[in-house]
N, C-alpha and C positions, 0 to 999 in steps of 0.2 A: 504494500500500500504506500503510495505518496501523500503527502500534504501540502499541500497548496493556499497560501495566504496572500489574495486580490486586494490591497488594502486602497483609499481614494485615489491614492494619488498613483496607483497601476495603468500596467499597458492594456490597453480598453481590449483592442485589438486581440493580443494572447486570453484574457476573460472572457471575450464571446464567441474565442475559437473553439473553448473550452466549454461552457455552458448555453451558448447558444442557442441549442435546442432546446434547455429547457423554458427559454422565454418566447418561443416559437413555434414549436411542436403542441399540436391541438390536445395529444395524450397526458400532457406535462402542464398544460395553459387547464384541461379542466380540473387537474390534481390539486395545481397550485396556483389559483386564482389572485395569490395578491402576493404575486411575486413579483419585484421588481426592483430595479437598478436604481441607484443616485449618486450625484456627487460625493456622498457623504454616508456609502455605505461599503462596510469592510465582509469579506466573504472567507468561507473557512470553507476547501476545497478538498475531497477524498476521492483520487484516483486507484482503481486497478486495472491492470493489465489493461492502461491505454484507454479505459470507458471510468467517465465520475460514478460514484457507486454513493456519495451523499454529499451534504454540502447544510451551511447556516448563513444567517448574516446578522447584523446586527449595524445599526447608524446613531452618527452622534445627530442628536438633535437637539434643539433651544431648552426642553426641557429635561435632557440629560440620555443615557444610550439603551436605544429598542432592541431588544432582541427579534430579527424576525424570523421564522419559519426554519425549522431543523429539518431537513428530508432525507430519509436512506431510499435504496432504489427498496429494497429489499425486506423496510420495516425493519430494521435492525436494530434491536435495544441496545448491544455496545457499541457498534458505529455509531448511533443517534449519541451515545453519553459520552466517547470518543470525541465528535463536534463539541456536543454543547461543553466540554471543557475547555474544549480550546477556547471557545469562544470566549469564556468566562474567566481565562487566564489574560487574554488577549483586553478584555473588557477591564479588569483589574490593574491594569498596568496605566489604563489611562485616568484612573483615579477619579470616577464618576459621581457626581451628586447624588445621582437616580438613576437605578437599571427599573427596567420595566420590560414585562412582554406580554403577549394576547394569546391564552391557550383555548384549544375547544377543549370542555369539559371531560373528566376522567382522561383523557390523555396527557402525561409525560407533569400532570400534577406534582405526585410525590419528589422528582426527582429538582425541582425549585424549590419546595419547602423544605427538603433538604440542605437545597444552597440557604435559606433564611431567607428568601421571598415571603411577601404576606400578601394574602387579598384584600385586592383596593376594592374592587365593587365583581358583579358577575352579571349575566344577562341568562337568556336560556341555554344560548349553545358556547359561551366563552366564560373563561376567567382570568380576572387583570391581575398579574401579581405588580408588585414593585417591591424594590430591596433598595434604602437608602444608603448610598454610599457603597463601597470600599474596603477593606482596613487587612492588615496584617495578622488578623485574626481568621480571615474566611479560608478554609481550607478546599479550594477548590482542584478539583484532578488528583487525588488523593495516590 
């Protein structure tokens, strides 16, 4: 397995040679309906043998950095925990006021309140965690 880290200020070009399809591809576009790219968003990248097998992102925004959408091809709980640490180590390092993400309900739940995410509010099919800050204490990628 490779790791691949697209952070804003990457070559565009090498990132959509790479993931292209999946902001393209009608079978990846109905999977992952609010997938998408910005100036201001950092990607954690899992190759094998030549084909991405998962991938995360996460962006800094005005009110501190979103975790968005963790996808394995495969549904893979250590691949997916694989990601989300990186991401979380990655996240960690830029010393954030506010992490925040948007989960669909009973999925990948336990594995934020784990990190010490809390629920900010819920709807029917999501739930908002956020985790203030930071600190030298979170034991993330264990």
């Amino acid at each position: 397995m490779k790791l691949f880290i697209y952070t804003p200020s990457c070559n565009k070009g090498e990132f959509y040679k790479k993931m292209g399809k999946f902001f393209a591809e009608r079978i990846y576009r109905s999977r992952l309906p609010y997938l998408v790219n910005s100036p201001a968003t950092t990607w954690v990248v899992i190759e094998k043998d030549s084909q991405i097998i998962g991938f995360g992102s996460f962006e800094e925004t005005n009110r501190g950095i979103e975790i968005g959408d963790i996808y394995t091809i495969k549904k893979d709980t250590e691949l997916w925990e694989i990601i989300a640490n990186q991401m979380l180590n990655l996240i960690q390092k830029l010393n954030p006021s506010l992490i925040y993400t948007a989960i669909e309900k009973e999925k990948d739940y336990e594995y934020f309140i784990e990190q010490r995410f809390f629920i900010k509010r819920e709807s029917k099919k999501y739930v908002f965690l956020e985790k203030k800050g930071v600190d030298e204490r979170d034991e993330i990628a264990k």
